[in-house]
C-alpha positions, 0 to 999 in steps of 0.5 A: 500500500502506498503507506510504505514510504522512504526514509532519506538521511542527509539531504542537502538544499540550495535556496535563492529566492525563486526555487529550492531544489534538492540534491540526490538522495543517499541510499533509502531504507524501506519502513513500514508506518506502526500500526498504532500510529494515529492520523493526525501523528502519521501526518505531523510526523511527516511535517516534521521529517519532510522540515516543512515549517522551515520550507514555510508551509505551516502544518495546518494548510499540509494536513488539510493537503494530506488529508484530501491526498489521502482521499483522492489515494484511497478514490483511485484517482492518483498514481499507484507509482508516483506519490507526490504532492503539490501544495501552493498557499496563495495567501502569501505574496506573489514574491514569495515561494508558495510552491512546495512539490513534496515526494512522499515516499522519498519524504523530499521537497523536490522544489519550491518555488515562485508560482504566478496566480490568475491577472484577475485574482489580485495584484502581490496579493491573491484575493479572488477565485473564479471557477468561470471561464475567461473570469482570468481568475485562479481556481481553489481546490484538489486537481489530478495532474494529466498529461503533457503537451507542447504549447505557446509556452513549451511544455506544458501540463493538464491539471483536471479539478475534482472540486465541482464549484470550485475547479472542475472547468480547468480543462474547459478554461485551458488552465494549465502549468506551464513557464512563463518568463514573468515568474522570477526574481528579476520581474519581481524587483522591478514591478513589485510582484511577479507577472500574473497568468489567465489563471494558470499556475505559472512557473519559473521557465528555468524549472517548468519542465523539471517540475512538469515531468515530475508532477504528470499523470495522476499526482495531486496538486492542492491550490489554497488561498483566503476564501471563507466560501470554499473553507466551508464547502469543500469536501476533498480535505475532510479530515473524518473522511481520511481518518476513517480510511487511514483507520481501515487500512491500519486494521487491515495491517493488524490483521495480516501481522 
């Protein structure tokens, strides 16, 4: 099951301000979760060993994340080989890394790094979302990345939203992941945000195609952001919902020791 994951010891990081990419593993050892762990420990636990708070994603937007991973796990909806995350927190600025690709099994941050929000959403700031098309708005909620393809800006990525409301017109509006030459540190300094997108989550062009090979077909992307409307309605991130399977498979190992 896709609870097994991989203990790495000893990465090492480089940081500036547009991406953090993470050197190669050292050789990983195959453990398995104890059967008495909770949830909410497995997933604080995982915060701390992946070094989250000092990546900056707070650990109550990771377990809303993991929460709605588990879910779309547990649906069917991911990959049976590739368990990453991708969490992007739109209450922070424009300038700042608000992009974290997460490998769970290797418990790595692949990146993080600058990502650009829809034109419409807001200035530095994303204030607004939009599920309507040519709203040129970013859109909240739990997507499954597609397939690739190459268009006006190189490789790029389809992402299919499962939040109905909130995403599910993705492919409908084209928003899509791709590079841009807007999003880095140089185009920040000299207008005081990044450059903005019809609603697509752009990337840096230096590491969009990295990202896009790495995050393809069927992994899961969480976009967040300030919006009472969506906090309240959105089903993906219940945490009973994910506990409850979480508690299933748990048993489903003690019966089988």
């Amino acid at each position: 099951m896709f609870l097994v994951i991989l203990v790495v010891m000893g990465a090492v990081f480089y940081t500036n301000m547009a991406v953090v990419r993470a050197t190669e593993p050292e050789a990983a050892t195959n453990i398995s979760v104890p059967v008495s762990t909770s949830f909410t420990q497995y997933i604080s636990n995982l915060y701390k060993d992946l070094n989250l708070k000092s990546a900056g994603l707070d650990s109550a937007l990771f377990s809303k994340a993991f929460a709605g991973y588990y879910n779309l796990k547990t649906q069917g909806e991911l990959s049976e080989n590739k368990n990453i995350l991708s969490v992007i927190d739109f209450r922070k600025n424009s300038t700042e890394k608000r992009l974290w690709v997460i490998d769970l099994n290797k418990k790595k941050i692949l990146y993080n790094s600058l990502v650009a929000h829809g034109r419409n959403t807001g200035e530095n700031k994303a204030e607004k979302f939009s599920n309507i098309p040519e709203s040129n708005m970013s859109s909240l909620g739990f997507y499954v990345t597609g397939e690739t393809y190459f268009g006006k800006h190189g490789l790029s990525l389809f992402i299919d939203g499962k939040e109905n409301g909130f995403n599910n017109n993705a492919r409908n509006r084209a928003v899509v992941i791709h590079g841009a030459d807007y999003v880095n540190d140089q185009f920040a300094k000299n207008v005081g945000r990044i450059g903005r997108s019809l609603g697509c989550p752009a990337l840096p062009q230096e590491i969009a195609p990295k990202v896009i090979n790495d995050i393809a077909d069927k992994t899961c992307l969480f976009i967040y952001g300030n919006d009472k409307n969506y906090e309240r309605k959105s089903q993906l991130k219940d945490m009973a919902t994910a506990t409850a399977a979480f508690n299933k498979e748990m048993q489903q190992a003690m019966l089988q020791k």
